[in-house]
C-alpha positions in Angstrom: 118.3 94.1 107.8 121.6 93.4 105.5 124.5 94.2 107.4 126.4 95.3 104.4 123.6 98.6 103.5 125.5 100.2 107.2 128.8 99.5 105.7 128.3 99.8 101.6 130.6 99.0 98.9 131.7 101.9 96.6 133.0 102.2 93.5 134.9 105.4 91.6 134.2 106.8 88.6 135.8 109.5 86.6 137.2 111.1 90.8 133.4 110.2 91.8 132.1 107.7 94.4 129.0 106.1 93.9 127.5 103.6 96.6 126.7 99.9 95.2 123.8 98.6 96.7 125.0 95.5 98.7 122.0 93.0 97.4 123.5 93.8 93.5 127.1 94.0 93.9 128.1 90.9 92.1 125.7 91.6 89.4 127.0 95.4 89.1 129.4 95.7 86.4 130.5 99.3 85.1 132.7 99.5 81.7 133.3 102.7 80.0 135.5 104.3 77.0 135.5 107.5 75.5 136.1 107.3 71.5 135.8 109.6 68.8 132.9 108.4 66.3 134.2 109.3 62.8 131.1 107.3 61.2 127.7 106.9 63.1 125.0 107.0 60.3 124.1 103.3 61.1 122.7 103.9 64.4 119.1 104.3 63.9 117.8 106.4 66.6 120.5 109.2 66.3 118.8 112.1 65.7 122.3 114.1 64.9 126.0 113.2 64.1 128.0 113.6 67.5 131.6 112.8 67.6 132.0 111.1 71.2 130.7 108.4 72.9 130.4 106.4 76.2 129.3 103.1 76.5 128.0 101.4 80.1 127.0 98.6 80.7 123.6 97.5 81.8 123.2 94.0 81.7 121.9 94.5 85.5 119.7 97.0 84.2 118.2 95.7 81.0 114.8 94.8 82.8 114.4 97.9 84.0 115.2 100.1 81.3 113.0 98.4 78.3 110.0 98.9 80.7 110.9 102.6 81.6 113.3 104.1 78.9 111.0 106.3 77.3 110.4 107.7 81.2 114.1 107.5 82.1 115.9 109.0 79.0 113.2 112.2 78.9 114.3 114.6 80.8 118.0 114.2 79.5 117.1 114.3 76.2 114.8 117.7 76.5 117.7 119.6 78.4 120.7 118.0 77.0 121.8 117.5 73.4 122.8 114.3 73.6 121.1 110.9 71.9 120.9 107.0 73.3 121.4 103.6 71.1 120.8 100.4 73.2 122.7 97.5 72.0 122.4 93.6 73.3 124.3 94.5 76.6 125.2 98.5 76.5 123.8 101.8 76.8 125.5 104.4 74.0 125.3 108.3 74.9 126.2 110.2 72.1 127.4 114.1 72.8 129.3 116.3 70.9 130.7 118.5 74.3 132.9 116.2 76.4 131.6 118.3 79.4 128.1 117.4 79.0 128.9 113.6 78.3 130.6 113.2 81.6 127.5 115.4 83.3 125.2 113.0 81.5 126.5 109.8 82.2 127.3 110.7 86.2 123.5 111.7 86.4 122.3 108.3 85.1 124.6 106.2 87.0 123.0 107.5 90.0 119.2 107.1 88.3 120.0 103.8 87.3 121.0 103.1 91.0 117.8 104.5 92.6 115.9 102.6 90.6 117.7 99.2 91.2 117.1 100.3 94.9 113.4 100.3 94.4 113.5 97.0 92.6 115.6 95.5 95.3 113.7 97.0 98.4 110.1 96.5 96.6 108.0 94.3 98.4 104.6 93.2 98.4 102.0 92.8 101.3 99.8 90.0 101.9 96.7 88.0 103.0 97.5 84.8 104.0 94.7 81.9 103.9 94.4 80.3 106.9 91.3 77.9 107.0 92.2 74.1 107.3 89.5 72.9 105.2 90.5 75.1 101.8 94.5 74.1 102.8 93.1 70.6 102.6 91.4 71.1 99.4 94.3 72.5 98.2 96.2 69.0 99.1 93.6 67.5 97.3 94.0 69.6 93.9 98.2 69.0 94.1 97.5 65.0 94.5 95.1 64.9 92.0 97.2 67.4 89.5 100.2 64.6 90.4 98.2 62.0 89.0 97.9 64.2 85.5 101.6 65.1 84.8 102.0 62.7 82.3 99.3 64.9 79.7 101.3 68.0 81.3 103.9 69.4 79.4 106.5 71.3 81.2 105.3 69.7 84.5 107.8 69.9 87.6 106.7 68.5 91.3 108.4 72.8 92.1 105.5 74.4 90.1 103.3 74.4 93.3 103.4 76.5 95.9 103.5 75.3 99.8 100.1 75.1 101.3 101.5 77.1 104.7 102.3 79.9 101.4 98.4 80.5 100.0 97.5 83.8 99.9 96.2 87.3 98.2 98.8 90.0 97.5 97.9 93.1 97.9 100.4 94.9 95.3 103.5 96.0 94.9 104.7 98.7 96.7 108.1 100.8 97.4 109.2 103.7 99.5 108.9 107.0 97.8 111.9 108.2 98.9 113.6 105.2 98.1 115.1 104.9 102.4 116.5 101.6 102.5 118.1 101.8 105.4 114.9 101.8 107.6 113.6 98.4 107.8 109.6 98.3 106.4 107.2 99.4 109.0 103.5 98.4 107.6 101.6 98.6 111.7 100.4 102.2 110.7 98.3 100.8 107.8 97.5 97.7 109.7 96.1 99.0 112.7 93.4 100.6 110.6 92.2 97.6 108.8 92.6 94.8 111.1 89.0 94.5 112.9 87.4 94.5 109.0 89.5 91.8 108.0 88.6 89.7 110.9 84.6 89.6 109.6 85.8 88.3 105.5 85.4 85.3 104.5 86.1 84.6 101.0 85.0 81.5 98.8 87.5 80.3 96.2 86.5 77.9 93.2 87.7 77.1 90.0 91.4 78.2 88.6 92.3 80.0 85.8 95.6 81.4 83.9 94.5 84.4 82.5 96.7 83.8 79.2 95.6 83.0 75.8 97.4 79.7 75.1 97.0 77.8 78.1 99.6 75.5 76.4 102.4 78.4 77.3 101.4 79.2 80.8 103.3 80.6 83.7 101.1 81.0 86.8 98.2 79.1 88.1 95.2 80.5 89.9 92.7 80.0 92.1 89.5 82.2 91.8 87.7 84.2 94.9 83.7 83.9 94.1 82.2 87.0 93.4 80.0 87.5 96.4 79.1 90.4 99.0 82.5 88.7 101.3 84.0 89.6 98.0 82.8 92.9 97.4 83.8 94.0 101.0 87.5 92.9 100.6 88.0 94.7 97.3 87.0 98.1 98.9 88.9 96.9 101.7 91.9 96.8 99.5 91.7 100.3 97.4 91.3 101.6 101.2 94.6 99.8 102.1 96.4 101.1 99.0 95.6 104.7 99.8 96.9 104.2 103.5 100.4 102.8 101.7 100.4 106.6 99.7 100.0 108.4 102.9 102.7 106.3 104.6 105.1 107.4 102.1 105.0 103.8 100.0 104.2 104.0 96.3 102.2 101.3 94.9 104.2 99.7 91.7 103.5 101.3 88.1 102.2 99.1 85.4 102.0 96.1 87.9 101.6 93.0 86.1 100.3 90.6 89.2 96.8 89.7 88.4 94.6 91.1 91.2 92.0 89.0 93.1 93.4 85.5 92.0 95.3 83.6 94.6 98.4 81.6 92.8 98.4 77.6 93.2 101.1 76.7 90.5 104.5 79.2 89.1 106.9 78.2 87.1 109.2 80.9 88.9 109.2 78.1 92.0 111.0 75.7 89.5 114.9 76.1 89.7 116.2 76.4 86.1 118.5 78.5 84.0 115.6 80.0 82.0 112.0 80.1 83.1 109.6 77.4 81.3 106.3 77.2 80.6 103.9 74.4 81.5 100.9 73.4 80.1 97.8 74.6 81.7 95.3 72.9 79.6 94.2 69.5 81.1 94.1 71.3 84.5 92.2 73.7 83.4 89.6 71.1 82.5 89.2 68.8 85.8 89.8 71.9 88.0 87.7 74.9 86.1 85.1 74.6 88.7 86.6 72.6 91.8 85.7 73.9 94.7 88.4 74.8 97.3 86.2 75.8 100.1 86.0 79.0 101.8 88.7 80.7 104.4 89.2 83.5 106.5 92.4 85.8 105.8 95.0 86.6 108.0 96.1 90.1 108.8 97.9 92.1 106.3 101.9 91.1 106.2 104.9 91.6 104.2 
């Protein structure tokens, strides 16, 4: 466990403490200024003419906030009359009672905080692969791919992931009441699902990117056969995600990870100011059917 969540930085604001969470606190930045707004008919999604304003900063938050704003900002705008602009880098509030301003922005400094702590503390469980004859097809497939990155655009040696690394994730998942300061404890769920695992064995062929211009791809996959082995492991894996709810974990809204495809290639793995995309297509035809063999998976991990 971090060190610095037992001994966390805080900042004030406005004679009020608020605790940083350790794993953002370079990233956090907090400017704010009160001014009277004489002329605000420009701002498009005012729905009334107030005459203050405060202005944060969420460049830390910006991820977050596209995804959930119309979830975040509704229960401040149905018992509060106040109104939101985003710009490139800031949240506006717009009020016309200072009191209520202040109340307003306090309350989503702390939301915005909670939710970076779910971000930050979110992890995902997994099935490793662990037979040596699909890790050696997998060898195979990265050699062979090698021997292609000249008719690859975007290609990087990075984009693969280590062999030791294949496996099926289960989903996302965070504590519901957003405890970070008790380390992840998973042996509940485990225990339960352990001695079905050991009987799976899954059958991979073929890859895919599930995108619709191969040309502009981001992740790689490998395919699981759809066979009784199959079958068994999906039911195996709704029953794991209900033991997460009753353990207090929350499975991740509108989670974008592809389920039942294991990744081979991600252009997250390649170190770069801004993410690229690769080119998918001449992989897509020596490999659509290639078979990587068939493997056991290990017990569930984070």
């Amino acid at each position: 466990m971090n060190k610095e969540i037992l001994n966390p930085k805080i900042i004030e604001y406005n004679n009020r403490c608020y605790r940083v969470n350790p794993t953002n606190i370079d990233k956090f930045q907090l400017k704010s200024t009160n001014v009277d707004c004489n002329d605000l008919t420009d701002v498009d999604n005012l729905n009334e003419i107030f005459d203050k304003k405060e202005s944060l900063d969420i460049t830390s938050y910006l991820e977050l906030l596209i995804k959930d704003q119309k979830v975040f900002f509704k229960n401040f705008i149905n018992n509060y009359p106040v109104s939101f602009n985003f710009t490139k880098d800031k949240l506006e509030i717009f009020s016309n009672n200072e009191t209520t301003l202040q109340s307003v922005v306090d309350q989503i400094l702390i939301e915005l905080q909670c939710l970076m702590s779910r971000r930050e503390f979110l992890f995902f469980p997994k099935f490793f692969l662990i037979d040596f004859n699909l890790i050696s097809n997998f060898i195979i497939f990265k050699e062979r791919v090698l021997n292609l990155k000249k008719k690859i655009n975007g290609f990087s040696p990075s984009l693969f992931i280590s062999e030791q690394k294949l496996h099926q994730t289960l989903g996302g998942f965070y504590r519901k009441d957003c405890n970070i300061n008790v380390p992840i404890d998973i042996s509940k769920i485990t225990s339960q699902i352990d001695q079905e695992i050991k009987s799976i064995n899954l059958s991979f062929s073929g890859v895919t990117c599930l995108t619709d211009d191969p040309s502009q791809t981001h992740v790689l996959y490998m395919k699981i056969v759809d066979d009784d082995n199959f079958k068994r492991f999906k039911q195996l894996c709704e029953k794991s995600k209900i033991l997460f709810d009753d353990d207090n974990f929350k499975e991740q809204q509108n989670d974008i990870l592809p389920m039942f495809h294991v990744t081979l290639m991600n252009s997250l793995f390649v170190q770069s100011e801004k993410r690229q995309t690769f080119d998918a297509g001449p992989i897509l035809k020596v490999f659509r059917n290639f078979f990587f063999g068939k493997s056991n998976i290990s017990n569930l991990t984070i």
